[in-house]
C-alpha positions in Angstrom: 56.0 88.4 156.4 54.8 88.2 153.0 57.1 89.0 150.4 56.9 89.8 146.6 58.1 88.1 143.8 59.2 91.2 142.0 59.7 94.1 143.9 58.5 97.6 142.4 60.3 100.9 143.1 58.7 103.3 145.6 55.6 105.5 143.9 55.7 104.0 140.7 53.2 101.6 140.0 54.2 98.4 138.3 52.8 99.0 134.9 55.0 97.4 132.8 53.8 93.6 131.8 57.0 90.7 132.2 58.2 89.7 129.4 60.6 91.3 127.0 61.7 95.1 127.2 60.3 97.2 124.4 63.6 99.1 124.1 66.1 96.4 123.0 68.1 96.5 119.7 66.4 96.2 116.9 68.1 93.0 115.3 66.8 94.1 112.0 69.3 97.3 111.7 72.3 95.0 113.2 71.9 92.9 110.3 71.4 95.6 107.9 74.3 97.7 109.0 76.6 94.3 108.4 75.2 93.1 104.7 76.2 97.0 104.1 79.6 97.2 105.6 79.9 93.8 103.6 78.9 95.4 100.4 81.1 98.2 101.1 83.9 95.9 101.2 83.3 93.9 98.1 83.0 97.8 96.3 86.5 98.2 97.8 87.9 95.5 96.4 86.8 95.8 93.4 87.6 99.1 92.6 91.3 98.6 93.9 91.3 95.5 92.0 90.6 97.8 88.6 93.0 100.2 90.0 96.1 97.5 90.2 95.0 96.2 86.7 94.8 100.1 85.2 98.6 100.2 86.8 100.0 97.0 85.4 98.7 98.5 81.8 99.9 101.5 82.2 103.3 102.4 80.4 106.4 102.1 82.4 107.7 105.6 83.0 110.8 107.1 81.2 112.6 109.4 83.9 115.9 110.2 82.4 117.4 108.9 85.8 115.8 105.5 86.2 115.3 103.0 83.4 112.2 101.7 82.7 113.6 98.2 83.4 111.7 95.8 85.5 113.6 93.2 86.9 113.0 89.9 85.4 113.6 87.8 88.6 115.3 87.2 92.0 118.6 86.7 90.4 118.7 90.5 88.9 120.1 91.6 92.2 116.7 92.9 93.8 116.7 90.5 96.3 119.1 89.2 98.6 120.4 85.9 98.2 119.6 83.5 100.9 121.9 81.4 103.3 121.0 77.8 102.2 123.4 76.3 104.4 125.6 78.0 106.8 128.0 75.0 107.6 129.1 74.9 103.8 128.9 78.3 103.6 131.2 79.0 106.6 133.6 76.1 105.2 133.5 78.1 102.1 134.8 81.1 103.5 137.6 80.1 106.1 138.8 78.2 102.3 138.8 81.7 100.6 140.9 83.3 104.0 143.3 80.3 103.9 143.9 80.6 100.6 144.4 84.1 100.7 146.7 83.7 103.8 148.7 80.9 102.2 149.0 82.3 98.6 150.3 84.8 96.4 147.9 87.6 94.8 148.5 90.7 92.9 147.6 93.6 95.0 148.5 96.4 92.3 150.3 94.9 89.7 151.0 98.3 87.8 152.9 99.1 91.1 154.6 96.1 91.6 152.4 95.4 94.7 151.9 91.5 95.8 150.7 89.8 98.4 152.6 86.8 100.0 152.0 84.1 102.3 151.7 84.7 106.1 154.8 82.5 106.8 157.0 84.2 103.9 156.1 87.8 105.8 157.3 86.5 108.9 159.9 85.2 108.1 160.9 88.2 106.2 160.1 90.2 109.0 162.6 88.2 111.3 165.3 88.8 109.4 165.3 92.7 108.3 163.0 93.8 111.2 160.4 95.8 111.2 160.8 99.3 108.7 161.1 102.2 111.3 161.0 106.0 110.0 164.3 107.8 110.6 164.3 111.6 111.1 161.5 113.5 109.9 163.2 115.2 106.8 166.2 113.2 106.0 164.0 111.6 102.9 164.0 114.8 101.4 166.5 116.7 99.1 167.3 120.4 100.2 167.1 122.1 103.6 164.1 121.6 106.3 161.5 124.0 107.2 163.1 125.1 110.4 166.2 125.8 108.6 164.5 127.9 106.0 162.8 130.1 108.3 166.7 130.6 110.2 168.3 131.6 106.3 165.1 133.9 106.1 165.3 135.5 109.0 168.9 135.8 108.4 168.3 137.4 105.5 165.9 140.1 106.6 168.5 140.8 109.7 171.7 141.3 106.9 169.3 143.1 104.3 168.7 145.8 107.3 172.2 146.3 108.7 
């Protein structure tokens, strides 16, 4: 049986020569549409560029509620200060709660409010115990609600008879 080297569809004659289809992609207009999506990118940038230099120029503005200010560095408080080392910096702080465990500090000094030593507050606590309220009114000066509302009631009872 003989057999073809290309085979041909049925009722179609084999017109077309080998070689290279005429209907491929015309490199030329792939090439094009990239040096103009480059250009288009370099007209980007520049305008943005003489947009960000127009800003910068500009005047700062003067809301009433913000000040014109512009920080002068990372120290101003914009930023966050970075951990440089935790192991000092965890040293530093169990220092600062020892300290303030094993010391004396004003808490309010205009009301006579200080803060003692751990050990001083237990051992204070040891020997008067802990402060417990008493009855609910026995602070105050004059009668309590309840027996208000009994003398008022009273009242409006004798004031009727």
């Amino acid at each position: 049986m003989d057999t073809e080297r290309f085979s041909t569809a049925q009722g179609h004659p084999s017109s077309t020569p080998a070689g290279f289809e005429k209907t491929d992609a015309r490199a030329g207009l792939i090439f094009g549409a990239f040096v103009m999506l480059f250009l288009l990118g370099l007209v980007m940038h520049w305008l943005v560029g003489g947009y960000f230099k127009h800003l910068q120029h500009k005047p700062l503005t003067t809301d009433q509620w913000r000040f014109g200010i512009r920080p002068a560095g990372p120290d101003t408080g914009a930023f966050p200060k970075l951990q440089v080392s935790p192991p000092v910096d965890l040293e530093n702080f169990r220092a600062r709660e020892e300290a303030e465990l094993h010391g004396y500090n004003w808490v309010n000094s205009t009301a006579g409010v200080v803060h003692i030593p751990i050990e001083r507050a237990m051992a204070l606590v040891l020997q008067q115990g802990l402060p417990t309220r008493s009855g609910s009114n026995q602070d105050q000066a004059g009668p309590s609600s309840y027996e208000l509302q009994q003398q008022r009631s009273s009242q409006r009872d004798g004031g009727k008879q």
